[in-house]
C-alpha positions in Angstrom: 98.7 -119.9 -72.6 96.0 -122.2 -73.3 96.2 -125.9 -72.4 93.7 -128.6 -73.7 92.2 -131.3 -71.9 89.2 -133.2 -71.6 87.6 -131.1 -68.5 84.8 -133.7 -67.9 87.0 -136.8 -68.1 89.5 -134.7 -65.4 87.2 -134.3 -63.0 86.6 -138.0 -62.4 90.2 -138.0 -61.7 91.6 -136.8 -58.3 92.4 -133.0 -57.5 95.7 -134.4 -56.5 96.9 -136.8 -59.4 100.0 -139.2 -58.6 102.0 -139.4 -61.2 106.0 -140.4 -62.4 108.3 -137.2 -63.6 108.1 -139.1 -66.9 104.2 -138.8 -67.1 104.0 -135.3 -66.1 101.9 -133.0 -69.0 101.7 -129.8 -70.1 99.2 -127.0 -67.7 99.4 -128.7 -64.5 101.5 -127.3 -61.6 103.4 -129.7 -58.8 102.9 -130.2 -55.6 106.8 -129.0 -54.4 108.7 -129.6 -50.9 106.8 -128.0 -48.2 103.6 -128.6 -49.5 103.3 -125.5 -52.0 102.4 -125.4 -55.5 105.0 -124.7 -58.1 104.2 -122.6 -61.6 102.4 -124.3 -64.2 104.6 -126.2 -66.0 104.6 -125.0 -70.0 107.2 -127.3 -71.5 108.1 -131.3 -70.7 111.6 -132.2 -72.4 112.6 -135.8 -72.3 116.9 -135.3 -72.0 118.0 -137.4 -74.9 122.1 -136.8 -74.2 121.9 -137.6 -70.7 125.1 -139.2 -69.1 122.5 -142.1 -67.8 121.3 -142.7 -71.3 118.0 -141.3 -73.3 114.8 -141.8 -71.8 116.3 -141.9 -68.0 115.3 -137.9 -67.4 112.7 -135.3 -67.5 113.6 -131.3 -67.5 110.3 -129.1 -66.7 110.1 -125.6 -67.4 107.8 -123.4 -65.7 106.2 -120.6 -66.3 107.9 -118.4 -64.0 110.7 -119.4 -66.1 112.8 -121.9 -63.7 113.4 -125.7 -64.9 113.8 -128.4 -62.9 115.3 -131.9 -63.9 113.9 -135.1 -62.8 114.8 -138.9 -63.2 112.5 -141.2 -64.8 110.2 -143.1 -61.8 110.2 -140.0 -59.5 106.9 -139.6 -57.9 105.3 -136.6 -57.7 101.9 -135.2 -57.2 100.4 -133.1 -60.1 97.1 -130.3 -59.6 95.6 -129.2 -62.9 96.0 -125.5 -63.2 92.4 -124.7 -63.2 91.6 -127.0 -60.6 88.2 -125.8 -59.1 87.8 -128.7 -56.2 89.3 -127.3 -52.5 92.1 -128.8 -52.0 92.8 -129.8 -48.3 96.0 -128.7 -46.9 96.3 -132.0 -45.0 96.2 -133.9 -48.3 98.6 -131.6 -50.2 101.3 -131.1 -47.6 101.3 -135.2 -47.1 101.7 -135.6 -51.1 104.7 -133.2 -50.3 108.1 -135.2 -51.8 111.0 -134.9 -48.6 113.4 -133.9 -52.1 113.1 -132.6 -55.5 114.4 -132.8 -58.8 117.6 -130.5 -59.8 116.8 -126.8 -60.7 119.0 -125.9 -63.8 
């Protein structure tokens, strides 16, 4: 699957990019509970029929075929899939979240 991004512009960004469930793209993969990197997420679905309301959560599918369903404002820490920069354990397992969304 090809993803398409400005690769310059990315690398003045952080390796490990803070972001809210809401703002999470396409090709980059999740820093999960215990510090390890999830699949890289194919598909970003904004849940319309929610019992909360639209635009109050996020379902992310993954490309080892698992979803998981966030609330808007969540914050989670995103790695591009094709990250080339080390990443230092230290750094990633702190960006770890204590919970995660709900796996469908």
């Amino acid at each position: 699957m090809a993803f398409y991004r400005d690769e310059r512009a990315a690398r003045r960004l952080p390796a490990l990019l803070p972001v809210e469930s809401q703002h999470v793209d396409e090709g980059y993969r999740l820093v999960g509970p215990g510090g390890r990197l999830t699949a890289v997420v194919v598909h970003v679905q904004w849940v319309d029929n929610h019992p909360a309301g639209p635009d109050t959560h996020v379902v992310l599918s993954l490309e080892d075929g698992s979803d998981v369903e966030f609330p808007f404002g969540v914050p989670l820490t995103a790695v591009w899939h094709a990250e080339r920069r080390p990443l230092d354990p230290a750094d990633v397992a702190a960006a770890a979240p204590a919970s995660w969304g709900r796996p469908l």
